[in-house]
C-alpha positions, 0 to 999 in steps of 0.5 A, spaced: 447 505 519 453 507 524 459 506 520 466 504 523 471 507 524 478 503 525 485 503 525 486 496 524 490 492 528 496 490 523 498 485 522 493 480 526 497 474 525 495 467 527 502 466 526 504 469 531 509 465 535 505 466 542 510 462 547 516 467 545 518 471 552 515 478 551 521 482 550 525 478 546 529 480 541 525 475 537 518 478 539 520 484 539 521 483 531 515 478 530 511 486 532 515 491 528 510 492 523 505 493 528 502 500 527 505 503 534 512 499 532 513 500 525 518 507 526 525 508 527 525 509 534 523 501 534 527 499 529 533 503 532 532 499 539 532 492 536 537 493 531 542 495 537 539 489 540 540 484 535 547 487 535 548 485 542 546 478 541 550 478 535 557 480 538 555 475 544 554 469 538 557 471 531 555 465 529 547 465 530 544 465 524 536 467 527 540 473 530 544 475 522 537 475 519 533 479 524 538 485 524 539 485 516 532 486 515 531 491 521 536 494 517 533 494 511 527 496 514 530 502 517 531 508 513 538 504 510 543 507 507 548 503 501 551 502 507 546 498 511 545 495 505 551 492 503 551 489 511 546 486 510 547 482 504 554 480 508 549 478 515 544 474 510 550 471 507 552 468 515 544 467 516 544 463 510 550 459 512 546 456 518 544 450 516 537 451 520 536 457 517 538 455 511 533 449 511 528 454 512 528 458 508 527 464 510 534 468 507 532 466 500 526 471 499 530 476 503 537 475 499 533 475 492 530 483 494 537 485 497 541 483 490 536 486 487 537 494 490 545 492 490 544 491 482 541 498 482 545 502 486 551 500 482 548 499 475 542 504 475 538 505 469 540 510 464 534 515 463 531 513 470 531 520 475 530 519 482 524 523 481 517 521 485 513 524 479 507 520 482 507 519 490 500 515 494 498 518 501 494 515 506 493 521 509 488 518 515 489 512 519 481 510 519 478 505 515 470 503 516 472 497 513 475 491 515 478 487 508 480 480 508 488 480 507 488 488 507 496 490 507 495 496 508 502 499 512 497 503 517 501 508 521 499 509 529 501 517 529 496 521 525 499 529 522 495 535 522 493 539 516 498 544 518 504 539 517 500 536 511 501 543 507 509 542 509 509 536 506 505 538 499 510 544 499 515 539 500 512 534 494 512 541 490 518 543 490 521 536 488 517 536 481 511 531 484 505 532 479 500 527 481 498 525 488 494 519 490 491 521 496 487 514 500 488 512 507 484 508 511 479 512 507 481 520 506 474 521 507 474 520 514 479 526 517 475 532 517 481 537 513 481 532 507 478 538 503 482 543 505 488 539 504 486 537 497 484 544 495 491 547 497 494 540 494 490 543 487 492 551 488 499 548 488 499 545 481 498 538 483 494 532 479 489 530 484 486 523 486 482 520 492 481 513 494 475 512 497 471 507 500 464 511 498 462 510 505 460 517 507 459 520 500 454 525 500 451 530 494 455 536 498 462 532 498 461 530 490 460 537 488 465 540 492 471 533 490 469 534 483 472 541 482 478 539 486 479 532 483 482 529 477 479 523 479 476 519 484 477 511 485 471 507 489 470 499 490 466 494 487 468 487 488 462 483 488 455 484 485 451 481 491 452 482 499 454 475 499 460 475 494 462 483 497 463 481 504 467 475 502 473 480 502 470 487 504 467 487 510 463 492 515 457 492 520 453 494 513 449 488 511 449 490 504 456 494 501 453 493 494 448 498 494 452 502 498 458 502 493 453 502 487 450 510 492 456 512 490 457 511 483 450 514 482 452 520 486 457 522 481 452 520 475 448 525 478 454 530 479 457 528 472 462 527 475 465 522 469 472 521 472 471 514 476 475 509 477 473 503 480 476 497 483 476 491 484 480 486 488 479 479 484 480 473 489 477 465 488 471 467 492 469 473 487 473 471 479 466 467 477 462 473 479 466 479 474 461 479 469 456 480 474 460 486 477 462 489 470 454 489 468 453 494 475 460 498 474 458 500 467 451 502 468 454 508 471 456 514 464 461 517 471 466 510 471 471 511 466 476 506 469 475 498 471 481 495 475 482 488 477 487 487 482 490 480 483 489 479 491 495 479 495 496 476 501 502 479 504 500 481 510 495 474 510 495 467 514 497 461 511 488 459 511 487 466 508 492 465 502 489 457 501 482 461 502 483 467 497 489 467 493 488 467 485 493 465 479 495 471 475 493 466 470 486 465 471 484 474 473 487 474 466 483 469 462 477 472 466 480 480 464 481 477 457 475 475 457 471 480 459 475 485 454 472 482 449 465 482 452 466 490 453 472 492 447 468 499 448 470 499 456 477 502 458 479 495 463 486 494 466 489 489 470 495 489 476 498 483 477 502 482 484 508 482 482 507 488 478 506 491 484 513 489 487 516 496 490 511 501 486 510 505 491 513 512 494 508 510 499 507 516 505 503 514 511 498 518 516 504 520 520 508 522 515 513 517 514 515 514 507 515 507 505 516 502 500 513 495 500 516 489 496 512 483 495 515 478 501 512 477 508 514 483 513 518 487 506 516 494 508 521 499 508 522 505 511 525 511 508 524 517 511 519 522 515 517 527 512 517 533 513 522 533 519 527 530 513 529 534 507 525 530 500 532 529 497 535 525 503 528 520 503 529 520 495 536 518 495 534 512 499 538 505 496 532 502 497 526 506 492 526 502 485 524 509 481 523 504 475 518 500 478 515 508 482 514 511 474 510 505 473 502 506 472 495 508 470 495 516 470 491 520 476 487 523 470 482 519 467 479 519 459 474 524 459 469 524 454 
C-alpha cells in the first residue's frame, strides 16, 4: 500500500477565530505558527504591526500581550525579554485581559527565563551536548494532537554538512535525527554517514514506515540507535492516535522491529505515546514490544496536547498519575525490561530543537510557546546558543542516544 507523504498543515485548530478580518493584526498572530508563518521575517512584520497599534492605543491590553509573545518567539534577546515582562504587566492590568486569563501562562514562563538569566545555575554550561533535528519536513502519518513544529522550507544535504561542522566545532555529541520521518528525504543516509565520520553519537526517529532489509544493514553501521513507534496492540487502539491510510499499523510497526531482529540490530528504542484511549491496552503493547531480542528500550510518553483543540484534550488527555501507576505496574510485571517514563512537564523547554529549514526552536509546555532562537547555519552557533530563552539545565536532561547493548 502507498504510504503518504505530508507536510501537515500545523496547527489545524478548530479554534480558530474564523470572523477575524484577514490581515488583522489579530489573524495574522492566530497564523504565526503555521509552517509557511512561523520565521523571523513574519514575526518581524507583525511585531512592527503590534508597535503601531500600541502607539495608537498605549492602553490595549490585546495588543501588550500580542507583541510581548511575537517577541519572545522571535529570536529575543535580554532585551526583548524584559520588554516583554513590562508588556505583560500592561496586558494583565487590562481587566478584560485579565479576566481571561491569557497573561498568567505567559508571565509565569517570562519570570522563569528572567530568573535564569540573572541567577544561572552554577556548573550549567551553555552547551547543546545534545541537539534533536527534524531534518525532513514530510510525514506519512498523521498523529492525533502532533505538535511537532514543522517547517515549510526544507535545506539541502550540502547545507546540513554546514550545520553538522557547526554541531562539531560547538562540542555537540549526540544528535537525534527525527522529522516528519527522516526516512523519506533521500540524503538521509548520506548526511547520517558524515554525521558519524564526524564523531558524533547517532540516533534517527523513524516511523519504520518505509524500513526495508537494505536500509537496516546500512542504518546499523552508522547508528547508535534507532527509535520506532508502537502505541497499540491492535489496529483499533493504534489508529486512535496515529493515523494513515494503512489499515493495520500494528503489523507494519511490528515489520519493523522484526527487520532489526534479523539484522541483530539490538539498539531499538520503542515509543510509545499513552492517552486514555490506549492506557488499558500497555500490557498488550509491552507482550509484542519485547518479544523482539533488538529492543533495548520502552518509553511511555504522557500525551500532550499543546498544539490540540479543547474536544481532543477532553478525548486524550491522561494524568500523569494514572501513566504512572500503569508504568509502575508494568515494571514490576517486566523488572528484567529497561522502561522509562517522560511526563509533560518534564518536557518544558528540553529541546535544542532545529527544524527542516535550519531554524532552531525551543517549545514550552503552553499553547502557541514555541520559541525561535536562531537560524542555522547562516547565524553563528554561539550567537543561537547565547539565547535567554534556552533553559540548558532543562537541554542536558534525558536518556543517552546509545542504547544497553548486550
Amino acid at each position: 500500500m502507498k504510504h503518504v507523504e505530508i507536510l501537515p498543515p500545523h496547527p489545524l485548530r478548530a479554534d480558530y477565530i474564523r470572523h477575524l478580518p484577514s490581515g488583522s493584526a489579530e489573524d495574522l498572530f492566530q497564523r504565526r505558527l503555521e509552517p509557511q508563518n512561523f520565521n523571523g521575517q513574519y514575526l518581524g512584520d507583525l511585531v512592527k504591526l503590534l508597535e503601531q497599534a500600541l502607539a495608537q492605543d498605549p492602553q490595549d491590553g490585546r495588543s501588550a500581550y500580542m507583541l510581548a509573545f511575537c517577541l519572545l518567539q522571535n529570536s529575543a534577546d535580554e532585551a526583548a525579554v524584559y520588554r516583554a515582562n513590562a508588556l505583560l504587566d500592561r496586558a494583565a492590568a487590562d481587566e478584560t485581559i485579565a479576566r481571561a486569563g491569557e497573561t498568567e501562562r505567559l508571565r509565569v514562563l517570562t519570570s522563569s527565563i528572567i530568573c535564569r538569566m540573572e541567577r544561572p545555575v552554577p556548573g550549567v554550561r551553555p552547551v547543546a551536548y545534545r541537539v534533536n533535528w527534524s531534518i525532513n519536513n514530510r510525514c506519512p502519518m498523521a498523529c492525533r494532537g502532533c505538535y511537532n513544529p514543522f517547517a515549510a522550507d526544507q535545506i539541502s544535504a550540502e547545507t546540513a554538512f554546514e550545520i553538522i561542522d557547526q554541531l562539531v566545532a560547538h562540542g555537540t555529541t549526540d544528535v537525534v535525527v527525527s522529522g516528519g520521518d527522516p526516512l523519506l528525504w533521500p540524503p538521509i543516509f548520506d548526511v547520517v554517514d558524515r554525521m558519524r565520520a564526524a564523531g558524533l553519537r547517532v540516533a534517527l526517529d523513524t516511523t519504520g514506515y518505509t524500513l526495508d532489509a537494505v536500509k537496516v544493514g546500512r542504518l546499523k553501521r552508522a547508528l547508535d540507535s534507532i527509535r520506532l513507534p508502537l502505541d497499540g496492540s491492535t489496529p483499533e487502539v493504534q489508529r486512535a492516535f496515529r493515523r494513515s491510510n494503512d489499515p493495520d499499523l500494528v503489523s507494519r510497526f511490528q515489520r519493523s522491529l522484526r527487520l532489526c531482529d534479523d539484522a541483530g540490530f539490538h539498539a531499538v528504542r520503542v515509543h510509545t505515546v499513552v492517552s486514555k484511549q490506549n492506557v488499558d491496552d500497555l500490557p498488550a503493547i509491552a507482550e509484542k514490544i519485547f518479544s523482539h531480542e533488538s529492543v533495548k528500550q520502552w518509553v511511555l510518553f504522557q500525551w500532550w496536547g499543546r498544539r490540540s483543540a479543547r474536544h481532543l484534550v477532553e478525548e486524550m488527555a491522561i494524568s500523569q498519575e494514572e501513566v504512572l501507576q500503569a508504568v509502575t505496574a508494568l515494571k514490576a510485571g517486566c523488572p528484567d525490561k529497561e522502561i522509562h517514563f517522560a511526563a509533560a512537564e518534564e518536557r518544558e523547554l528540553v529541546n535544542f530543537f532545529i527544524q527542516s529549514s535550519g531554524q532552531v526552536v525551543t517549545m514550552a509546555s503552553g499553547h502557541a510557546e514555541e520559541f525561535i532562537v536562531g537560524m542555522l547555519p547562516t547565524s553563528d552557533l554561539a550567537d543561537v546558543i547565547a539565547s535567554p530563552i534556552l533553559d540548558f539545565s532543562a537541554i542536558h536532561r534525558g536518556l543517552p542516544v546509545s542504547v544497553p547493548q548486550g
